[in-house]
C-alpha positions as CSV (number, residue, x, y, z in Angstrom):
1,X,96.9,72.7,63.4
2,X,100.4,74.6,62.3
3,X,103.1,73.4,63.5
4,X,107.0,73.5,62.5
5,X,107.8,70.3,60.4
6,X,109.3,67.9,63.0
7,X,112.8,66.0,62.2
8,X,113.7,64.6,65.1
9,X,111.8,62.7,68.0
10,X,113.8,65.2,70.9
11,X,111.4,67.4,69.1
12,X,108.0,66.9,70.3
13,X,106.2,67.1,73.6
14,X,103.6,65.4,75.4
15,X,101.1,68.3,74.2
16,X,102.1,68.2,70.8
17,X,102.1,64.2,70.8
18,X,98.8,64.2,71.9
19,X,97.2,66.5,69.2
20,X,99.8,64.9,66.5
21,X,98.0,61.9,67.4
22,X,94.4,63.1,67.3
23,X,94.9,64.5,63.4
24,X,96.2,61.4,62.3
25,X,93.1,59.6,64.1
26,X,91.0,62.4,61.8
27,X,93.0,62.1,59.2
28,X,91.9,58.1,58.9
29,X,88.4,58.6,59.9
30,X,88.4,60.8,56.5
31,X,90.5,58.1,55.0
32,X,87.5,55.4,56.0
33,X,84.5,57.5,55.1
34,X,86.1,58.4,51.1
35,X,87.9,55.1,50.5
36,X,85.6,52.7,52.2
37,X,88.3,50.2,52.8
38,X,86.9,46.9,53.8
39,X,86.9,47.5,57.3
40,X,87.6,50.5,58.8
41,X,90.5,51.4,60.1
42,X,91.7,53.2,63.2
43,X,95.7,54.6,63.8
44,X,96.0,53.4,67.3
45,X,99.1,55.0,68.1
46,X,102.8,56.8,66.7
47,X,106.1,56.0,67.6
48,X,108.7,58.5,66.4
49,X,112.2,57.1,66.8
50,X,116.0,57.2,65.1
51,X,117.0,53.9,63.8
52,X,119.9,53.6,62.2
53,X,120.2,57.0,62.2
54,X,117.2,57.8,60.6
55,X,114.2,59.4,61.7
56,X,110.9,57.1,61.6
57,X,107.5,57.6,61.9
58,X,105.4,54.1,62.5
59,X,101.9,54.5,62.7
60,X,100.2,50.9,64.2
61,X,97.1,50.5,63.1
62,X,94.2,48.2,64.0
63,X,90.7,47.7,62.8
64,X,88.4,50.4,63.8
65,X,86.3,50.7,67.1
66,X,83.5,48.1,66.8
67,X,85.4,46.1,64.9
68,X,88.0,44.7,67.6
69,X,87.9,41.9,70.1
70,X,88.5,42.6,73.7
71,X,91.4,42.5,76.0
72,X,95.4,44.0,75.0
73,X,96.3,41.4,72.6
74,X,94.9,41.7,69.0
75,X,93.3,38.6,67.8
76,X,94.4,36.3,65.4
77,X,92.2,37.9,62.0
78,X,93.0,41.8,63.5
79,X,96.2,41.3,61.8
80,X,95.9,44.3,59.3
81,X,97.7,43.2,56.1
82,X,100.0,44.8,53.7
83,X,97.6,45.4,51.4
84,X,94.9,47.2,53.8
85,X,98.2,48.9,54.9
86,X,99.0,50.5,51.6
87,X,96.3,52.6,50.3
88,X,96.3,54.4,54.2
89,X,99.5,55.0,53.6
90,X,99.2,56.2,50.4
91,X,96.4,58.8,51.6
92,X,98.2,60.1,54.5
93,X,101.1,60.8,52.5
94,X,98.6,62.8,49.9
95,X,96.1,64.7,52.6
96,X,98.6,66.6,54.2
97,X,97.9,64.9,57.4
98,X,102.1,64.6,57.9
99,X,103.1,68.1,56.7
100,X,104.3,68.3,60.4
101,X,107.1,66.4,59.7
102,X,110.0,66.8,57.7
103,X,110.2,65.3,54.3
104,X,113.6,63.7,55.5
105,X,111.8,61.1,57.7
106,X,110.8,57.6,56.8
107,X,106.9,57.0,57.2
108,X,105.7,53.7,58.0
109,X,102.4,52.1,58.2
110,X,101.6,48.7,60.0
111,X,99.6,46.1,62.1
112,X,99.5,46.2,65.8
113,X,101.3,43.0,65.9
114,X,101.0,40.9,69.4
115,X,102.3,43.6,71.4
116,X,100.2,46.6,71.3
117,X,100.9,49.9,72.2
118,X,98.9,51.5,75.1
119,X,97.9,55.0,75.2
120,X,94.2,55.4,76.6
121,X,93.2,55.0,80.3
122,X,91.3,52.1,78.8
123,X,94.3,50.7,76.6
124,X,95.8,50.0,79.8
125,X,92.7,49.4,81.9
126,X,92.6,46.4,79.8
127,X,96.1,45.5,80.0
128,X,96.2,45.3,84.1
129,X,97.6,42.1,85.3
130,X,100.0,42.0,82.4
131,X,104.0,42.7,81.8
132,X,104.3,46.0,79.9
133,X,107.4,48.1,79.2
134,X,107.0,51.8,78.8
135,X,109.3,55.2,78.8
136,X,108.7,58.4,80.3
137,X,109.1,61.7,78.6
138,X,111.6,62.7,81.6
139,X,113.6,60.2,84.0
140,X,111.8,59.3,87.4
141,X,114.1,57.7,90.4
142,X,116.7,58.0,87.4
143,X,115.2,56.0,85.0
144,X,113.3,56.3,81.9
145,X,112.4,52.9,81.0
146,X,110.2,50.6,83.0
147,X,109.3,46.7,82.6
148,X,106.6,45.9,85.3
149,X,103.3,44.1,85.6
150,X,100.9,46.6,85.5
151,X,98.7,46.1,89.0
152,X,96.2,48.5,88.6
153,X,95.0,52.1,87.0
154,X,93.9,55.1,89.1
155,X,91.4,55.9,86.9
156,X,88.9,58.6,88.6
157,X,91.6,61.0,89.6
158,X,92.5,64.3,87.3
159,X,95.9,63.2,86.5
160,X,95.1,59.1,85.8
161,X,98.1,57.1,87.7
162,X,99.8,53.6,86.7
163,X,100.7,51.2,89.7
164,X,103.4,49.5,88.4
165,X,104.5,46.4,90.2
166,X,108.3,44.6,90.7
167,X,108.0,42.0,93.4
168,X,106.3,43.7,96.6
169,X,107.3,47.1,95.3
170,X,104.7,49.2,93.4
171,X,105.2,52.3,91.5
172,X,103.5,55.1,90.6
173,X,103.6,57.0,87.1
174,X,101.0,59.4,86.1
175,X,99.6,58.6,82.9
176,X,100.9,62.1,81.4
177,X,104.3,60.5,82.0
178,X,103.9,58.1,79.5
179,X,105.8,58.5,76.4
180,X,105.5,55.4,75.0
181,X,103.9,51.9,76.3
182,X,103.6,48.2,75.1
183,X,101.7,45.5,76.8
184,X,103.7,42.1,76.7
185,X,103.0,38.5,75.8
186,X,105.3,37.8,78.9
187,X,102.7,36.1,81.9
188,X,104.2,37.8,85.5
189,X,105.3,34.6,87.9
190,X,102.7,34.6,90.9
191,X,103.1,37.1,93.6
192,X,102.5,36.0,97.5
193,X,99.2,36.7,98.7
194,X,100.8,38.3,102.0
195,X,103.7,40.3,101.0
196,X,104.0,43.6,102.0
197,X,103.8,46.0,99.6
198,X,105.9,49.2,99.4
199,X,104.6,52.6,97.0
200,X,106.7,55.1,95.7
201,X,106.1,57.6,93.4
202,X,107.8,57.4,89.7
């Protein structure tokens, strides 16, 4: 893939996101199959942000497929140490697997953590009944950010649809919308069975 080298997050697109994504995912499958690190390991997700001014790249990274538990919330041994960390790091840097961004960035490698990010249909398919905070490439109802318990996933339609909850209010963000998402640790207080229930399109 040629691209221009990328300095700033305001630079990329959903499109470009998605295949940025993808030839990291190669880019470790190559990583597992030459290094044979002692598990495999899978780049989940990218988050390109400024912090303090900088431009970072943090790649979270969890065991590969197959070698996961269920459910949003890594489990206590999918903790991916420093040390496992390192020599992926050191290989993406060496492959040419970033040469889409700018030198000037900072490039950081690291465990999932307890709060995940969520990408897939099935990231968040498995995340359903959960708080999660997300942002949107462009503002909807004049927002950008959302924290809501995610009700439920419109998964058999072409453009796959988040039903976001807030009290008796749902609402409804496409998928493609999605810059960014986290599933949180936070548990949603218990909703009335009867409530009415208002939708509304993000």
């Amino acid at each position: 893939m040629t691209t221009p080298q990328f300095s700033h997050p305001s630079q990329l697109s959903p499109d470009l996101s998605g295949a940025l994504l993808q030839s990291l995912q190669v880019a470790c499958e190559k990583f597992n199959e030459g290094q044979a690190p002692a598990r495999p390991l899978h780049i989940r997700d990218f988050w390109f942000v400024i912090e303090d001014g900088q431009s970072c790249l943090d790649l979270f990274v969890e065991p590969a497929p197959g070698h996961s538990g269920p459910g949003p919330f890594p489990e206590p041994d999918q903790a991916i140490s420093l040390d496992e960390c390192f020599p992926l790091h050191q290989f993406l840097m060496e492959c040419g697997a970033l040469d889409a961004f700018a030198d000037s960035i900072s490039v950081r490698v690291g465990s999932l953590g307890m709060e995940p990010p969520l990408r897939t249909v099935s990231h968040f398919e498995s995340a359903k009944g959960h708080f999660v905070t997300l942002k949107t490439w462009t503002k909807r109802q004049g927002r950008d950010r959302f924290k809501m318990i995610l009700d439920d996933v419109k998964a058999d339609i072409a453009d796959p649809t988040l039903l976001l909850r807030e009290g008796t209010e749902l609402t409804e963000i496409p998928l493609s919308a999605v810059k960014f998402a986290q599933a949180l640790l936070e548990k949603p207080k218990a909703a009335k069975a009867n409530a009415p229930r208002k939708s509304k399109r993000g």
